[in-house]
C-alpha positions in Angstrom: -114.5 186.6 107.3 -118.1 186.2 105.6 -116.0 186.1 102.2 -114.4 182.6 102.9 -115.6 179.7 101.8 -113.2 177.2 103.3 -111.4 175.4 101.2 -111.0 172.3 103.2 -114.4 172.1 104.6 -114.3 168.4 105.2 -111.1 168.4 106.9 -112.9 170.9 109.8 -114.9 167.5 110.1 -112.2 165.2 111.2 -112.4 165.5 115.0 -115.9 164.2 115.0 -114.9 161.5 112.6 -112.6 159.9 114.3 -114.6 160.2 117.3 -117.3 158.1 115.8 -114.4 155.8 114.7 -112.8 154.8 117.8 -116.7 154.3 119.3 -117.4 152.2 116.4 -114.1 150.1 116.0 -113.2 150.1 119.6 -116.4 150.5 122.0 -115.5 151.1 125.6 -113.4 148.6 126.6 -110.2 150.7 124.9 -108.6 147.4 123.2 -107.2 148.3 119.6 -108.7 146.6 117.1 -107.1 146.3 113.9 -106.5 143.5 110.9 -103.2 142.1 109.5 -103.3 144.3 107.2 -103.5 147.9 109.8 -107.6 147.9 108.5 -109.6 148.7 111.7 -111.6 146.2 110.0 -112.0 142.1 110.3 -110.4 140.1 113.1 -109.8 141.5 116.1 -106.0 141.4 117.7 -105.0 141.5 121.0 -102.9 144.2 121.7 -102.2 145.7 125.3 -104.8 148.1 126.9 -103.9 151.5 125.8 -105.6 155.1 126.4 -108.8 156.4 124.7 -106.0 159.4 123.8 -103.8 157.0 122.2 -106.4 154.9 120.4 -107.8 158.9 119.1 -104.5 159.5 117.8 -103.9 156.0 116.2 -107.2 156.9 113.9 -105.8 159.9 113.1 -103.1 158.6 111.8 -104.7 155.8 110.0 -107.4 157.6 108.2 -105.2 161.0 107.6 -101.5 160.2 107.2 -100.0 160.6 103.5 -97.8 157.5 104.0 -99.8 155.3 106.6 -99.6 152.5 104.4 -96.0 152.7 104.4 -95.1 153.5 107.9 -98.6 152.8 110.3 -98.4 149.3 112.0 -100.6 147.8 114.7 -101.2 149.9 117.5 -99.0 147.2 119.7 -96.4 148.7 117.7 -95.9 151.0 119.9 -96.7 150.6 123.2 -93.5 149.9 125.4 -91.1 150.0 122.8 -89.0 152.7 123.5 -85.4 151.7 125.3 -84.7 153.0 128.9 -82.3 155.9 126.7 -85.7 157.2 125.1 -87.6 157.3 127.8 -84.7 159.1 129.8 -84.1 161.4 126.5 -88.3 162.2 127.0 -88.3 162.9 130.7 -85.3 165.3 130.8 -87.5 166.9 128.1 -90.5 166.9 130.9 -92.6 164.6 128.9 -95.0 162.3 130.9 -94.4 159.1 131.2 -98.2 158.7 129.8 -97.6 160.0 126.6 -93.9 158.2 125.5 -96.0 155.6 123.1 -98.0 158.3 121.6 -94.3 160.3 120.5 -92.7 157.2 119.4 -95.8 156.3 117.1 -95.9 160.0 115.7 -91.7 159.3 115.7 -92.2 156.3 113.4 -94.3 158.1 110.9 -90.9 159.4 109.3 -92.1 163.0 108.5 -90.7 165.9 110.7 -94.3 168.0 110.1 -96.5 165.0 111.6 -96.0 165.5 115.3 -97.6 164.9 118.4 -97.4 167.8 121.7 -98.6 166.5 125.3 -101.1 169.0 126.7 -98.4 170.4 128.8 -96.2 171.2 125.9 -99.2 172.3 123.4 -100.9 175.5 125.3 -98.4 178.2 123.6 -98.9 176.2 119.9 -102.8 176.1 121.0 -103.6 179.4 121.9 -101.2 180.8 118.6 -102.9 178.9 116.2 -104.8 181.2 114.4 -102.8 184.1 115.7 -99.8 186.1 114.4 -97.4 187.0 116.8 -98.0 189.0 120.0 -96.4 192.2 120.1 -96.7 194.7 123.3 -96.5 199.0 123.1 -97.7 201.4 121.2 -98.1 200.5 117.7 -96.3 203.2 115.7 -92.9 203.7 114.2 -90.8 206.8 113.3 -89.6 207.7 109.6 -86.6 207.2 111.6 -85.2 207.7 115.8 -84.4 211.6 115.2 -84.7 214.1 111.9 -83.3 217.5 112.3 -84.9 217.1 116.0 -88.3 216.2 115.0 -90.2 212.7 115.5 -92.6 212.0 112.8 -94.7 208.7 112.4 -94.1 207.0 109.4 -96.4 203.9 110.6 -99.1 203.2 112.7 -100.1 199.4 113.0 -104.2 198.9 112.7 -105.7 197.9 115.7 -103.0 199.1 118.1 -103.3 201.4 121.3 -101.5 204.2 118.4 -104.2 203.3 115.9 -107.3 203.5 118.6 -106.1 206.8 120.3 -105.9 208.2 116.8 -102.5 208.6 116.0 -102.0 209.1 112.4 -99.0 208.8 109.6 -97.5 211.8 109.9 -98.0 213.4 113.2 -95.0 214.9 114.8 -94.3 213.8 118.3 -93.2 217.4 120.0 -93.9 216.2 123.2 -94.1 213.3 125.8 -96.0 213.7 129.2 -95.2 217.5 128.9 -91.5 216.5 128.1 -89.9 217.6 124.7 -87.8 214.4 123.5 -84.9 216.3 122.4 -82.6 213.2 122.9 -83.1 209.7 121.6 -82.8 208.3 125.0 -85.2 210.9 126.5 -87.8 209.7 123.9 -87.1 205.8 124.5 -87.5 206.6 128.5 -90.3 208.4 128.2 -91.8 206.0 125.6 -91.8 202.6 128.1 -94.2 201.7 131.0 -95.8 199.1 131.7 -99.1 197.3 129.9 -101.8 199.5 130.9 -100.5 202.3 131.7 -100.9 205.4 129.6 -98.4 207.8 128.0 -99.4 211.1 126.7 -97.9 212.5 123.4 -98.5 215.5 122.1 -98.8 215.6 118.6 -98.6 218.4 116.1 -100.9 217.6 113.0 -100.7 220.1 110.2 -101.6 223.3 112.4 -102.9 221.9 114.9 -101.6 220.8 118.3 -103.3 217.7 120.1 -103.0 215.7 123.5 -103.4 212.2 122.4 -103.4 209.4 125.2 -102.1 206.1 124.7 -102.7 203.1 127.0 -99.6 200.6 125.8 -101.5 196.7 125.4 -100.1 193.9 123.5 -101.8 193.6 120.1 -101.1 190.7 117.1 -98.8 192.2 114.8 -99.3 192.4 111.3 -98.1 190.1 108.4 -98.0 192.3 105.5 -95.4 195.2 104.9 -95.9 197.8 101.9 -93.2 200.0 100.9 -92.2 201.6 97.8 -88.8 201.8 95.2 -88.4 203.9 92.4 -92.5 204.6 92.6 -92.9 200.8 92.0 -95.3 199.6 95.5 -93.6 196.6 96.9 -96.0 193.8 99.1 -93.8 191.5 101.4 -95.9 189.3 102.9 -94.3 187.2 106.5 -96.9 184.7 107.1 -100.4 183.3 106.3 -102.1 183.8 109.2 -105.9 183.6 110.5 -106.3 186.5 112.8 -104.0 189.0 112.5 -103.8 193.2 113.3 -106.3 192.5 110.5 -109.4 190.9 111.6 -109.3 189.2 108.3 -106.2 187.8 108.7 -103.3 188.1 106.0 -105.9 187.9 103.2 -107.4 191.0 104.7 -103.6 192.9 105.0 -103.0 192.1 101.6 -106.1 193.4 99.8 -106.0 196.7 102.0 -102.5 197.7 100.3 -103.7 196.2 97.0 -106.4 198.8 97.6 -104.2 201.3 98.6 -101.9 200.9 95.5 -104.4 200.2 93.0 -103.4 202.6 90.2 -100.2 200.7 90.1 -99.7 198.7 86.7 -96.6 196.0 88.4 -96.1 195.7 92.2 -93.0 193.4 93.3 -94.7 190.5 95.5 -91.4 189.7 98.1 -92.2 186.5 99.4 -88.9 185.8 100.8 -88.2 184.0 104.0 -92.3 183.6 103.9 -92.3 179.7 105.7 -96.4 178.9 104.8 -98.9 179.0 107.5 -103.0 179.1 106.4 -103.7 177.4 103.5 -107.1 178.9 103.0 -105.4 182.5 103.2 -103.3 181.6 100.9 -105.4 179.9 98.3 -107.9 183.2 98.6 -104.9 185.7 98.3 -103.6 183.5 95.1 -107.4 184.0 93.8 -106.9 187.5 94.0 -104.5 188.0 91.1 -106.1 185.7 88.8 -108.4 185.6 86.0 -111.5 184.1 85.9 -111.5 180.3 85.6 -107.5 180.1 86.6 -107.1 177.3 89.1 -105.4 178.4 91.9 -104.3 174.6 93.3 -104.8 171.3 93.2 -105.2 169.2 96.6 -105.0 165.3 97.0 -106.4 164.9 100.1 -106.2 162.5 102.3 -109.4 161.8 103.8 -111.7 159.3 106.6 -114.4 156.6 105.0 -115.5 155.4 108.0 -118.5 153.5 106.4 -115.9 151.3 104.8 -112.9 151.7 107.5 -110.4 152.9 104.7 -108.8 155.8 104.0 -109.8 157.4 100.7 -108.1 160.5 98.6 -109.8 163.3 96.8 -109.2 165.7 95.1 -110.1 169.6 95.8 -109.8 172.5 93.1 -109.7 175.8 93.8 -110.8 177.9 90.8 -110.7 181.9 90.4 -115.1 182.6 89.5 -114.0 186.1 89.1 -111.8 188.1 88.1 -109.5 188.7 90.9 -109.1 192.7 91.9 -105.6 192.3 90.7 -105.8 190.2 87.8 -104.5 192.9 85.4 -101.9 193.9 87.6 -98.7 193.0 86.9 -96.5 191.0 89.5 -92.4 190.1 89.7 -92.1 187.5 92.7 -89.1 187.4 95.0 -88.6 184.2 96.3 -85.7 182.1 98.1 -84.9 179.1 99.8 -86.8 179.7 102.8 -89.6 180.3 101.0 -91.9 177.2 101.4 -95.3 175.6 101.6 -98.2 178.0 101.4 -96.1 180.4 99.8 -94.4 178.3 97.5 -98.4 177.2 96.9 -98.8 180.9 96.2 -96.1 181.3 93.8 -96.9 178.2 92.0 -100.8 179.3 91.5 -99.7 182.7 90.1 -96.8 181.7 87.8 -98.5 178.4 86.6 -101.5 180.9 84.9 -99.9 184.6 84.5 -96.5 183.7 84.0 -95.2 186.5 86.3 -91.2 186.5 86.9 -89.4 185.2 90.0 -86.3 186.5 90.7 -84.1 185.2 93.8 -82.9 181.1 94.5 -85.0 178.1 94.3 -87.7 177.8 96.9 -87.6 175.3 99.8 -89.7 172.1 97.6 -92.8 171.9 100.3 -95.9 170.5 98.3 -97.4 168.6 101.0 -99.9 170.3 103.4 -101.1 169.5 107.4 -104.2 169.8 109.2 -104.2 170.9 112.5 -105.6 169.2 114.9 -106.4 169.4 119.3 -107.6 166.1 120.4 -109.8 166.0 123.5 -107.1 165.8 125.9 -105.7 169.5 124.5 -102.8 167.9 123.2 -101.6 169.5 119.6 -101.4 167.1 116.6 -99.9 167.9 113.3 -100.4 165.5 110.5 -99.4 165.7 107.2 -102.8 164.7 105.0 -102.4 166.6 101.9 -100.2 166.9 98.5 -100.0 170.4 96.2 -99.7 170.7 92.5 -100.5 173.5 90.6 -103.2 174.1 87.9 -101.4 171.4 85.6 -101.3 168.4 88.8 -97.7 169.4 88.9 -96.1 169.2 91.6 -92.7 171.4 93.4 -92.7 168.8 96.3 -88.8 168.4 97.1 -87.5 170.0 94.2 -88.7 173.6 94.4 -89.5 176.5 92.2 -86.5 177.7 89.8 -86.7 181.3 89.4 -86.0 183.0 86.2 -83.1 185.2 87.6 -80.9 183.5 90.0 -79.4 186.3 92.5 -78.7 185.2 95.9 -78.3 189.1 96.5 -81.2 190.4 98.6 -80.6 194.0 97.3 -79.5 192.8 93.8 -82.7 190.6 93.6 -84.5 193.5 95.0 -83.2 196.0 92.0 -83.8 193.6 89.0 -87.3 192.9 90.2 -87.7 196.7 90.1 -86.4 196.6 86.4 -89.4 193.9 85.9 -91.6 195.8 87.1 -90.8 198.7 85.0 -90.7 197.1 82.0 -93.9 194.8 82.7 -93.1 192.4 79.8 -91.0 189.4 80.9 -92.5 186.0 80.5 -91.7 183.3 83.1 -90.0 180.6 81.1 -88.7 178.6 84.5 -90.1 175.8 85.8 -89.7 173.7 89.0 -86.8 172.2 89.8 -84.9 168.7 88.7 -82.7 167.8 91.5 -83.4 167.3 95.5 -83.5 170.5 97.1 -82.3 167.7 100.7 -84.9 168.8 102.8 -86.7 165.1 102.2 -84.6 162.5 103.1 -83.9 159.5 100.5 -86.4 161.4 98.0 -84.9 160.4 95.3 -85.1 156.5 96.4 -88.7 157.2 97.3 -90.1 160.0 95.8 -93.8 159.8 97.3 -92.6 159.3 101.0 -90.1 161.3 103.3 -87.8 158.4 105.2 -86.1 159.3 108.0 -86.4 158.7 111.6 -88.0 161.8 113.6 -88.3 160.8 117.6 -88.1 164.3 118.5 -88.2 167.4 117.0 -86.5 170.0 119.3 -88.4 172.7 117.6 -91.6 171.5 118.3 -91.0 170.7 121.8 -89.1 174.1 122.1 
């Protein structure tokens, strides 16, 4: 990870920040203190006592929030306002009755990606953070269940119990615990135990037979797939993730198979049904196929003066200072409508310099970025503090990217990227889109703000 250079350095900051905030405004007797005007600044107002957790979050809010101006009151705002419904509506949910005024404030904020979890309902986000997801076995797959009664690996995930054994790509399974698999279902039964225990396979390698033990463990899975189509290598990419099979995370994923295919002149980048995740990931794989001097993305930023007790925004560049190891490679992009935020970022930073084509429907429209945060009670905030725009401060927030092709057709998209890719000479002429993809709510009345009340997202609190 000694190759990062975080890209939101100051926003790692912010839990101390606030800290020093609340101390500062607030002291110890716990009182909000704010002015008419929601500056924690000037006279004080009397507000009921409230919790240092609630007062932490309330800071949060009003240094990091996009849209505080809009939609952050007075911390009496919210304290006992919800109606005897709510408060049932939170308790069937197994909310604590401790923490109803922190979700209606976060409710009120009118933006389904700022939420707030209770410690209770945080330890799974917590401890995946970082992580991709968790996958227990082996680690390998088969070119397929049975060939002409032979077993032969066709993947082995890195850092899996397969992958630290030894198993290799193209070993052929001939036998388990001393067992030939000669049926499917013999080779599933023998294949499942329980974590920790070992299986035994052996393996036939070339001309050589070997007794390979492997003790099945869960492992993080990985987040980037290579495959190939006509000879043309194509990199589908899941997720943005920290830590992944990868030590490097999804960066690290994606340079191994740019490695691996680096005699390639086009690769098809599939970004499909790719939702976002680590922006710094993201930003550093973008980096990768651009020239030197490209800008990868613009950030307004939405950031804490605590000297003055305002909230301030700057303005972060990311800019290529090399040549990127695939910068004279070229890419076609699949993208579709579940394609959002860091990957949309993604597409943006490569089409807005290189002019690669996309080929599929127009992307979700998710220019806006948050920072994670886990506040000293281990509950898990999300707050949206950030806008995108690409190298030109333009922006695809709620509107999308337009692709140059428009097939809805996974395997239709799939085949005319392959023709791109052969012919390695289309220039994008797309752009983003025009109209309200109606994933924002009254956008088009406000355009800077996302309206819309948001008590409860069930797929947070799922």
């Amino acid at each position: 990870m000694g190759k990062f250079k975080p890209l939101l350095r100051r926003v790692q900051k912010v839990s101390a920040l606030i800290c020093l905030a609340i101390s500062f405004f607030c002291g110890i007797n716990l009182t909000a203190c704010t002015s008419e005007n929601s500056s924690p600044s000037g006279t004080n107002y009397y507000t009921p006592t409230v919790s240092r957790e609630f007062l932490y979050n309330y800071y949060l809010l009003f240094y990091h929030y996009n849209d505080k101006d809009k939609y952050l009151g007075k911390p009496e705002d919210y304290v006992g306002k919800l109606s005897e419904e709510q408060e049932t509506a939170l308790s069937q949910k197994g909310i604590p009755w401790d923490y109803f005024d922190l979700y209606y404030m976060y409710a009120q904020m009118n933006d389904p990606y700022t939420y707030y979890l209770d410690p209770a309902h945080a330890v799974s986000r917590i401890e995946n953070i970082y992580n991709s997801d968790k996958i227990f076995g082996s680690g390998f797959e088969l070119d397929s269940t049975l060939i002409s009664e032979k077993y032969v690996i066709k993947k082995v995930i890195p850092s899996s119990p397969a992958d630290k054994a030894g198993i290799k790509v193209g070993d052929e399974i001939t036998a388990i615990e001393g067992i030939a698999p000669t049926k499917e279902l013999i080779y599933r039964r023998l294949s499942t135990d329980y974590e920790g225990e070992t299986i035994t396979y052996t393996i036939k390698r070339d001309s050589t037979t070997l007794t390979i033990p492997v003790v099945l463990a869960t492992f993080l899975s990985p987040t980037v797939e290579l495959s190939f189509k006509d000879s043309i290598p194509i990199i589908k990419i899941l997720e943005f993730v920290q830590t992944t099979s990868n030590e490097r995370g999804t960066y690290g994923e994606f340079m191994d198979y740019l490695q691996a295919t680096q005699n390639y002149k086009s690769t098809v980048l599939d970004l499909r049904n790719n939702r976002g995740g680590n922006l710094n990931q993201c930003v550093e794989m973008t980096k990768v196929l651009l020239s030197k001097g490209d800008t990868a993305i613009n950030i307004i930023l939405s950031d804490a003066d605590t000297i003055n007790k305002r909230q301030i925004k700057n303005t972060i560049t990311a800019v290529a200072t090399d040549d990127g190891f695939a910068s004279n490679r070229y890419f076609v992009i699949l993208a579709n409508g579940m394609s959002a935020s860091c990957s949309e970022t993604m597409i943006a930073g490569i089409v807005s310099n290189k002019k690669y084509p996309v080929i599929g429907t127009t992307t979700y429209g998710k220019g806006i970025g948050q920072h994670i945060i886990v506040t000293p009670s281990y509950s898990y905030v999300s707050i949206t503090d950030m806008k995108t725009y690409d190298k030109n401060m333009v922006s695809f927030h709620k509107v999308g990217i337009v692709p140059d092709f428009v097939i809805s057709d996974n395997e239709q998209a799939l085949e005319k990227a392959i023709e791109l890719a052969k012919a390695k000479s289309f220039i994008r002429i797309a752009g983003y889109g025009t109209e309200n993809t109606g994933h924002f709510a009254k956008a088009a009345l406000e355009p800077d703000s996302m309206p819309g009340f948001y008590l409860l997202p069930g797929e947070h609190i799922q």
